[in-house]
N, CA, C and O atoms as a GROMACS GRO file, in nm:
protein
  348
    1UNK      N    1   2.052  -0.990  -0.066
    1UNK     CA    2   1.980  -0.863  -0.070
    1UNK      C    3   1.839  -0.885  -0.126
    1UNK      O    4   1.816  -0.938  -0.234
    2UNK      N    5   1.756  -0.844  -0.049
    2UNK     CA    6   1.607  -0.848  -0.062
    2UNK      C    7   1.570  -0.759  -0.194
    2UNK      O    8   1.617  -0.645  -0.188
    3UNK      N    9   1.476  -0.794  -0.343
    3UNK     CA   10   1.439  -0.739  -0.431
    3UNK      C   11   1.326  -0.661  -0.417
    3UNK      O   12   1.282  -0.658  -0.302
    4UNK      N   13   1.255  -0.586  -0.512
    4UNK     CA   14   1.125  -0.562  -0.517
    4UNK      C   15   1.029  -0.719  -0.597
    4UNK      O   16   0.907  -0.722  -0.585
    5UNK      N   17   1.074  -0.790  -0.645
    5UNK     CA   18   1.078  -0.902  -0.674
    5UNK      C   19   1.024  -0.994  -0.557
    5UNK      O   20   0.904  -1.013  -0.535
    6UNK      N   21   1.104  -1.036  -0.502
    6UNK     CA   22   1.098  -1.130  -0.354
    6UNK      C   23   0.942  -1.066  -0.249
    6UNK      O   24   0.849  -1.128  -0.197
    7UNK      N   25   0.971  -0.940  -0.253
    7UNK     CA   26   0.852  -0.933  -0.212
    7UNK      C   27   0.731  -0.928  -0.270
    7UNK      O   28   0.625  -0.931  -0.207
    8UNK      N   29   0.741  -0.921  -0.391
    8UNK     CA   30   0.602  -0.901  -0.469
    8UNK      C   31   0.613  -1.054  -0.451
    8UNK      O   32   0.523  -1.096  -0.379
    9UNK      N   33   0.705  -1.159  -0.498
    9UNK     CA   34   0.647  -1.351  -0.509
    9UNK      C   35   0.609  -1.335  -0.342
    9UNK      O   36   0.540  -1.428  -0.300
   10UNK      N   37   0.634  -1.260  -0.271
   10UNK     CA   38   0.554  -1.318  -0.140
   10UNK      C   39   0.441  -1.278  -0.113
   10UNK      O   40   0.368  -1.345  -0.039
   11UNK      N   41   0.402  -1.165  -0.164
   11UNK     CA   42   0.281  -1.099  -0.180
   11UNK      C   43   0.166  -1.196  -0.250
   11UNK      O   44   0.046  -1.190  -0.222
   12UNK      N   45   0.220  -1.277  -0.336
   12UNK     CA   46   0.138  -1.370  -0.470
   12UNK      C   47   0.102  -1.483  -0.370
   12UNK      O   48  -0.011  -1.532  -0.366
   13UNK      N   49   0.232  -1.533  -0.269
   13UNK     CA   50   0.222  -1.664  -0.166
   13UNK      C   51   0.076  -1.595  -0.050
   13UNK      O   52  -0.015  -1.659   0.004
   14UNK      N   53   0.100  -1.477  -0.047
   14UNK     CA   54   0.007  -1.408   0.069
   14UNK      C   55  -0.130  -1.426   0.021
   14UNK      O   56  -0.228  -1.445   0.094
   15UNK      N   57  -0.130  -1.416  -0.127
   15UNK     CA   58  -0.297  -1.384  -0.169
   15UNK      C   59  -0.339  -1.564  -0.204
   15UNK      O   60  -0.454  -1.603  -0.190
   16UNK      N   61  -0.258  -1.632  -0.237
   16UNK     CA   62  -0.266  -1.750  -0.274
   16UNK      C   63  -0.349  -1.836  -0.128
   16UNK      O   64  -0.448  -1.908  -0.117
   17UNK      N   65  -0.232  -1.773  -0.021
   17UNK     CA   66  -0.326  -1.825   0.098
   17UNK      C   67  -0.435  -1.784   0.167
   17UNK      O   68  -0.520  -1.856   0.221
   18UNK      N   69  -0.427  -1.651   0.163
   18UNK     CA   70  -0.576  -1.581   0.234
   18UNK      C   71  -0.668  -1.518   0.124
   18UNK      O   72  -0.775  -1.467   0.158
   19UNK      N   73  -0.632  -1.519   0.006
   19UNK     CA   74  -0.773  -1.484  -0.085
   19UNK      C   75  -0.797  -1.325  -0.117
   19UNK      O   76  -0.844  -1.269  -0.216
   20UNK      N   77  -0.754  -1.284  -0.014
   20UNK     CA   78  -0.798  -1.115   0.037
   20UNK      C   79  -0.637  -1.041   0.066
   20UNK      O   80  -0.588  -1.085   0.170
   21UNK      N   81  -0.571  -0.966   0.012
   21UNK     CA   82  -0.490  -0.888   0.047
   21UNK      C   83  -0.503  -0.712   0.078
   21UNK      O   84  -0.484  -0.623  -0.005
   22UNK      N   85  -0.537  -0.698   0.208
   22UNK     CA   86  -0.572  -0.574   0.242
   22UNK      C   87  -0.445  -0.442   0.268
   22UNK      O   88  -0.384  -0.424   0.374
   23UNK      N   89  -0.436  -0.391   0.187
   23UNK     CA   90  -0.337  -0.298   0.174
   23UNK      C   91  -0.330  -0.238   0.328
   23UNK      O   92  -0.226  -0.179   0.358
   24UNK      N   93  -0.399  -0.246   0.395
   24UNK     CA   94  -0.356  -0.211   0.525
   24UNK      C   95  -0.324  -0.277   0.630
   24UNK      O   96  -0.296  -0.221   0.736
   25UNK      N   97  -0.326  -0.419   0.612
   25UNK     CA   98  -0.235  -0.462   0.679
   25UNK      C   99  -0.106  -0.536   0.587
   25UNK      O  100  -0.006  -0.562   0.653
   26UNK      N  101  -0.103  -0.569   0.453
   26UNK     CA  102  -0.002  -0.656   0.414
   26UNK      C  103   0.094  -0.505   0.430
   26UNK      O  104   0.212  -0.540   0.430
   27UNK      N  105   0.084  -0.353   0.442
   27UNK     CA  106   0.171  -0.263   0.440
   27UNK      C  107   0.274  -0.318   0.555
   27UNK      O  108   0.393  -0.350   0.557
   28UNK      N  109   0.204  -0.313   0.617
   28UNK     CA  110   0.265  -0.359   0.773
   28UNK      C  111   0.367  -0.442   0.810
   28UNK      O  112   0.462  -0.426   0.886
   29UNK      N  113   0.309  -0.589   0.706
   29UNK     CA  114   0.364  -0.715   0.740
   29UNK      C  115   0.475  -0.695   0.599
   29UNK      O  116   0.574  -0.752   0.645
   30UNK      N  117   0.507  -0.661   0.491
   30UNK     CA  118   0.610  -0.624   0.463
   30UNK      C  119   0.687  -0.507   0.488
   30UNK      O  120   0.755  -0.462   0.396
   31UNK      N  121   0.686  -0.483   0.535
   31UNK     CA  122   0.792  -0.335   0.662
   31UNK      C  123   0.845  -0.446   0.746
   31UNK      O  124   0.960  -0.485   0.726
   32UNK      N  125   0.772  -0.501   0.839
   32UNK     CA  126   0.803  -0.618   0.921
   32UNK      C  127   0.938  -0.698   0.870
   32UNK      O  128   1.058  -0.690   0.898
   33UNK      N  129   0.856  -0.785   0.776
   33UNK     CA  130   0.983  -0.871   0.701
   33UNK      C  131   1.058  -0.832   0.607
   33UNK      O  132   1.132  -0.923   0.570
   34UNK      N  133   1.075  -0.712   0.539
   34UNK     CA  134   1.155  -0.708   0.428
   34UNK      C  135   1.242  -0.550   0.482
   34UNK      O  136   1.356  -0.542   0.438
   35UNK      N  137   1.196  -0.433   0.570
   35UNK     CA  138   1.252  -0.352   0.597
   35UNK      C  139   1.143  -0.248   0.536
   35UNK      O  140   1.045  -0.258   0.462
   36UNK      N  141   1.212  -0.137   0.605
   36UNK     CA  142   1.144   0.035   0.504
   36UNK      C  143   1.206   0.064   0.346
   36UNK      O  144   1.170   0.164   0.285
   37UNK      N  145   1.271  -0.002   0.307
   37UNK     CA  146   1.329   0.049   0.167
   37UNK      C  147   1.169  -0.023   0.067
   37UNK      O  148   1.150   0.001  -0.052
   38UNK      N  149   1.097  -0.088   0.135
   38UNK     CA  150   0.977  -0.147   0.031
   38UNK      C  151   0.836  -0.102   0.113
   38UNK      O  152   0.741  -0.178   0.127
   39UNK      N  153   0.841   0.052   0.170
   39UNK     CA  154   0.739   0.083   0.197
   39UNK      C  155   0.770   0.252   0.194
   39UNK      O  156   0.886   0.292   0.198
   40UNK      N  157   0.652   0.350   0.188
   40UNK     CA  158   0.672   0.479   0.181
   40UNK      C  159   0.548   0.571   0.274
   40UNK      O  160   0.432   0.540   0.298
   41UNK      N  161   0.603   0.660   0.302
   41UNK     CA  162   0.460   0.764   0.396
   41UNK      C  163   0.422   0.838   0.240
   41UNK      O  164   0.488   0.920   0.177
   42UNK      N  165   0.288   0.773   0.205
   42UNK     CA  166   0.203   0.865   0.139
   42UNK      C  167   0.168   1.036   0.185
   42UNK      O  168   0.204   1.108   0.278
   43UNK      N  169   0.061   1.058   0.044
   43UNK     CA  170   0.042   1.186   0.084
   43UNK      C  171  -0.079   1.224   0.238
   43UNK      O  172  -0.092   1.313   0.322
   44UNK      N  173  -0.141   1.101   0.203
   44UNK     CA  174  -0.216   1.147   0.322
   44UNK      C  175  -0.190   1.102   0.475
   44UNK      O  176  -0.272   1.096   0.567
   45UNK      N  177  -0.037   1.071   0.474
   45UNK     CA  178   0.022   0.993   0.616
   45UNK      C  179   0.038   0.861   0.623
   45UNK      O  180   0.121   0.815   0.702
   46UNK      N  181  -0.034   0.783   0.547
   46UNK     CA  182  -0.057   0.660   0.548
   46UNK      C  183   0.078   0.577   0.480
   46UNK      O  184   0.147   0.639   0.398
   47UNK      N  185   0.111   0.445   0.514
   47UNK     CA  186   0.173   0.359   0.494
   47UNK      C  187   0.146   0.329   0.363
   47UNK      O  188   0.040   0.267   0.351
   48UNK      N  189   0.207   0.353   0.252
   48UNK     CA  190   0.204   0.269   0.120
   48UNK      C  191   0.327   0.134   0.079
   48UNK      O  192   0.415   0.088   0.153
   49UNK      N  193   0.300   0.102  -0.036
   49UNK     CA  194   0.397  -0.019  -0.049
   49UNK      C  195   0.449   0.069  -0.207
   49UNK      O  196   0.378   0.134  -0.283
   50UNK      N  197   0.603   0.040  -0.216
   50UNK     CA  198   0.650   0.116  -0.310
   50UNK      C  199   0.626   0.078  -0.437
   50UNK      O  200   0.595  -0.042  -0.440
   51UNK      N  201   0.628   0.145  -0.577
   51UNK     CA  202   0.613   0.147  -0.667
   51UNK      C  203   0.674   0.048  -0.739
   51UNK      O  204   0.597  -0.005  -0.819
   52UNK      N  205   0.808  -0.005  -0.739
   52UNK     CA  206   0.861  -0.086  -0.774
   52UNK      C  207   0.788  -0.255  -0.726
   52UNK      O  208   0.796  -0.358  -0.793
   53UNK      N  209   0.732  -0.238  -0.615
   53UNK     CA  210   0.693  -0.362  -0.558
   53UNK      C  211   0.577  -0.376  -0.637
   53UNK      O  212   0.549  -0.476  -0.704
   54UNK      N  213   0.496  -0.253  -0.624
   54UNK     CA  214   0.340  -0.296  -0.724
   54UNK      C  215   0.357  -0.337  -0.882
   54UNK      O  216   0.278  -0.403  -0.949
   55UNK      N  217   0.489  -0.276  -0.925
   55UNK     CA  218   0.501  -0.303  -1.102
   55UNK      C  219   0.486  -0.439  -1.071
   55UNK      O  220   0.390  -0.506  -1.110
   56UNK      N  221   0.612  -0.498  -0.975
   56UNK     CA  222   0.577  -0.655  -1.080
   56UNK      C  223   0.516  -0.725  -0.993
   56UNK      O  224   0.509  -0.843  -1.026
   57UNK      N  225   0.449  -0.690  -0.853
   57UNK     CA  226   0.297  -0.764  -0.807
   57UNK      C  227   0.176  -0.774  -0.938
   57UNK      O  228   0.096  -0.868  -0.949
   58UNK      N  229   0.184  -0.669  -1.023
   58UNK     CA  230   0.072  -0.674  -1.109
   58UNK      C  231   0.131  -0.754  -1.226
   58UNK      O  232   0.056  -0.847  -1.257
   59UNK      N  233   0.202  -0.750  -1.274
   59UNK     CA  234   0.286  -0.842  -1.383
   59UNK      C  235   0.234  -0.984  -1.351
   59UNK      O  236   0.161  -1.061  -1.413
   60UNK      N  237   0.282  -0.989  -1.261
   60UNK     CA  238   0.260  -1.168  -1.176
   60UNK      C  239   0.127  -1.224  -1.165
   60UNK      O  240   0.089  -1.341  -1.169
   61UNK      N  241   0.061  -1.108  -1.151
   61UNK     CA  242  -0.094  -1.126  -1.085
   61UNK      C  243  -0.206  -1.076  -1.190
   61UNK      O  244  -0.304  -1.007  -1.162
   62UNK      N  245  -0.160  -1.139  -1.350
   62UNK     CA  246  -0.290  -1.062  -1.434
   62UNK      C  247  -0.408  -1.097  -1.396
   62UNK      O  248  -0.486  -1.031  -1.466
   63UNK      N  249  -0.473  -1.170  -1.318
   63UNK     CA  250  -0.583  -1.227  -1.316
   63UNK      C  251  -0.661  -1.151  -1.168
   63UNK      O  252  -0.778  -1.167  -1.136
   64UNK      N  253  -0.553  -1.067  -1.092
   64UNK     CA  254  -0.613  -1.040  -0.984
   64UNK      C  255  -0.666  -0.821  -1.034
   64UNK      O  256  -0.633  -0.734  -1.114
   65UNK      N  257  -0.771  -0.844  -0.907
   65UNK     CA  258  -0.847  -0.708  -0.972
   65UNK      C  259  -0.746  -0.628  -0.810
   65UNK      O  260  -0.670  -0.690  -0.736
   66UNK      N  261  -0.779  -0.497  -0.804
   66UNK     CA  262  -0.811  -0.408  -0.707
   66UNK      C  263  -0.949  -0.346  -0.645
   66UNK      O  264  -1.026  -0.261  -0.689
   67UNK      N  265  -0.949  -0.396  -0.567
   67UNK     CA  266  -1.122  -0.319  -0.487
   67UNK      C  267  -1.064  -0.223  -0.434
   67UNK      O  268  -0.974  -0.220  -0.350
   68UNK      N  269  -1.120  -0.144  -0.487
   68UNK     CA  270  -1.094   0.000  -0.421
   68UNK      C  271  -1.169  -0.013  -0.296
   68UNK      O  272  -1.116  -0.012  -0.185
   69UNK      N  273  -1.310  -0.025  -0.321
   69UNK     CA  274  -1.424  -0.004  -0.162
   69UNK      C  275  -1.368  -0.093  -0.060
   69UNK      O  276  -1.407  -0.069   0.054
   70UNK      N  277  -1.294  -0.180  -0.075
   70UNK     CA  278  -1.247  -0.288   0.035
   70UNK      C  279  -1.072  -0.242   0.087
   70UNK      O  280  -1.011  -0.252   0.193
   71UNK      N  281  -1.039  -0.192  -0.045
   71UNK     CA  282  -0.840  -0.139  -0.054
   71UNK      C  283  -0.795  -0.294  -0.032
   71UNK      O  284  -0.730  -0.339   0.062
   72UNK      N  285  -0.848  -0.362  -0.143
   72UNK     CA  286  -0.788  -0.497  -0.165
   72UNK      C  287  -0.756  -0.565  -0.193
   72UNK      O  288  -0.778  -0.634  -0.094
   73UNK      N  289  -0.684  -0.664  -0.296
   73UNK     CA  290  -0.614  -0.736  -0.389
   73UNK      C  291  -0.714  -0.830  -0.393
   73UNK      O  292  -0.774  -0.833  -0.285
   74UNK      N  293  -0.769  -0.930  -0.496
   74UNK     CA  294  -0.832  -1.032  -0.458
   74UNK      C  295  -0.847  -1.090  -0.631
   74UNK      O  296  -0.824  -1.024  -0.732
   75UNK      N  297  -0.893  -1.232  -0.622
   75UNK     CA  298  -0.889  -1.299  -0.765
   75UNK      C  299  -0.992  -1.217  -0.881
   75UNK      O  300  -1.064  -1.120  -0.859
   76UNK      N  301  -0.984  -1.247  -0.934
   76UNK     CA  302  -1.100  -1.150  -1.074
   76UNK      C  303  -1.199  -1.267  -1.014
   76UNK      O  304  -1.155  -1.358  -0.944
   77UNK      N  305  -1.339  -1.253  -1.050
   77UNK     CA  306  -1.463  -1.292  -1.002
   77UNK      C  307  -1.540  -1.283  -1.172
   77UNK      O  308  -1.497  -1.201  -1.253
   78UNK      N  309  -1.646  -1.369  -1.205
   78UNK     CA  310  -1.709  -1.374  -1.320
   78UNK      C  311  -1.789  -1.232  -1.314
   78UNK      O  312  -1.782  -1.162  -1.416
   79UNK      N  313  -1.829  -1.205  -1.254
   79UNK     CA  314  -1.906  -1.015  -1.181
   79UNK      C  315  -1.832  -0.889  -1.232
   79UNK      O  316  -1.888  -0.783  -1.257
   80UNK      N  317  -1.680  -0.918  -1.247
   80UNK     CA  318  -1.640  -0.798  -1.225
   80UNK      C  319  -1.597  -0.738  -1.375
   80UNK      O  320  -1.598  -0.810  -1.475
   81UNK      N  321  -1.556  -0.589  -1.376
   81UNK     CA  322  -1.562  -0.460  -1.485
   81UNK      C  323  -1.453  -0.549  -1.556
   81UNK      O  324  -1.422  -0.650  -1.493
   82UNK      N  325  -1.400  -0.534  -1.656
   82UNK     CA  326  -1.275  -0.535  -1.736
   82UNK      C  327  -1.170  -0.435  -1.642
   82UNK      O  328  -1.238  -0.348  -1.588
   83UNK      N  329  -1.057  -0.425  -1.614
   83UNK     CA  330  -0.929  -0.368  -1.636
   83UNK      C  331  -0.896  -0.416  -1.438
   83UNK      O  332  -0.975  -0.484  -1.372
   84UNK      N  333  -0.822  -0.385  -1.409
   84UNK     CA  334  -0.752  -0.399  -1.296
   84UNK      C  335  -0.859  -0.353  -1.167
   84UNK      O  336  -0.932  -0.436  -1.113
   85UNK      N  337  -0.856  -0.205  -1.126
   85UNK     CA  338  -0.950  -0.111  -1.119
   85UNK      C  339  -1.112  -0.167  -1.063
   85UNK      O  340  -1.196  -0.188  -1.150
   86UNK      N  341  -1.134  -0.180  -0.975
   86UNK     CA  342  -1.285  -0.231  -0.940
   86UNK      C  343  -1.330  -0.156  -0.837
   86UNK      O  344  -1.243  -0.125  -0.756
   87UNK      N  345  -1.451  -0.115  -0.815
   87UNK     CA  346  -1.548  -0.027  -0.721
   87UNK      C  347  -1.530  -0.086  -0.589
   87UNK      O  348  -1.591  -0.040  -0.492
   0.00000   0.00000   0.00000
C-alpha cells in the first residue's frame, strides 16, 4: 500500500533530478503513478496534491523554498527571503 510518504521520497527523487518541481505538472504525474487518494479538486477547480503529501515533502526538503510566481518547488538560492514562502 502506497503512503503519503512514498510519494513525497519520490517527489524529493523528482526535484533531485529536474531542479524545478512545477505543481502543475508533478499534480499530474502523481495521480498517474500513485492513484487519486494523493491528489484533490481545489477550490478553484484545479488539481492539488494532498495535505498529508506536502507535510512530509516539506519535512524532507528543509532546504527547498516555494515560488509562488513560478508555482514551484526548487533548492533555496543565496538571493532568497528567509522562510519557505518566496515571490
Amino acid at each position: 500500500m502506497t503512503t503519503p510518504s512514498d510519494v513525497a521520497t519520490w517527489m524529493v527523487e523528482q526535484l533531485k533530478d529536474k531542479k524545478f518541481l512545477y505543481q502543475e505538472h508533478i499534480v499530474y504525474s502523481i495521480q498517474k503513478e500513485f492513484g487519486d487518494e494523493f491528489v484533490f479538486i481545489n477550490g478553484n477547480g484545479n488539481l492539488g496534491i494532498t495535505k498529508p503529501v506536502l507535510t512530509v515533502f516539506n519535512k524532507m526538503t528543509p532546504d527547498v523554498v516555494w515560488s509562488r510566481s513560478d508555482r514551484c518547488w526548487r533548492n533555496r538560492a543565496s538571493y532568497d527571503k528567509p522562510g519557505r514562502m518566496q515571490d
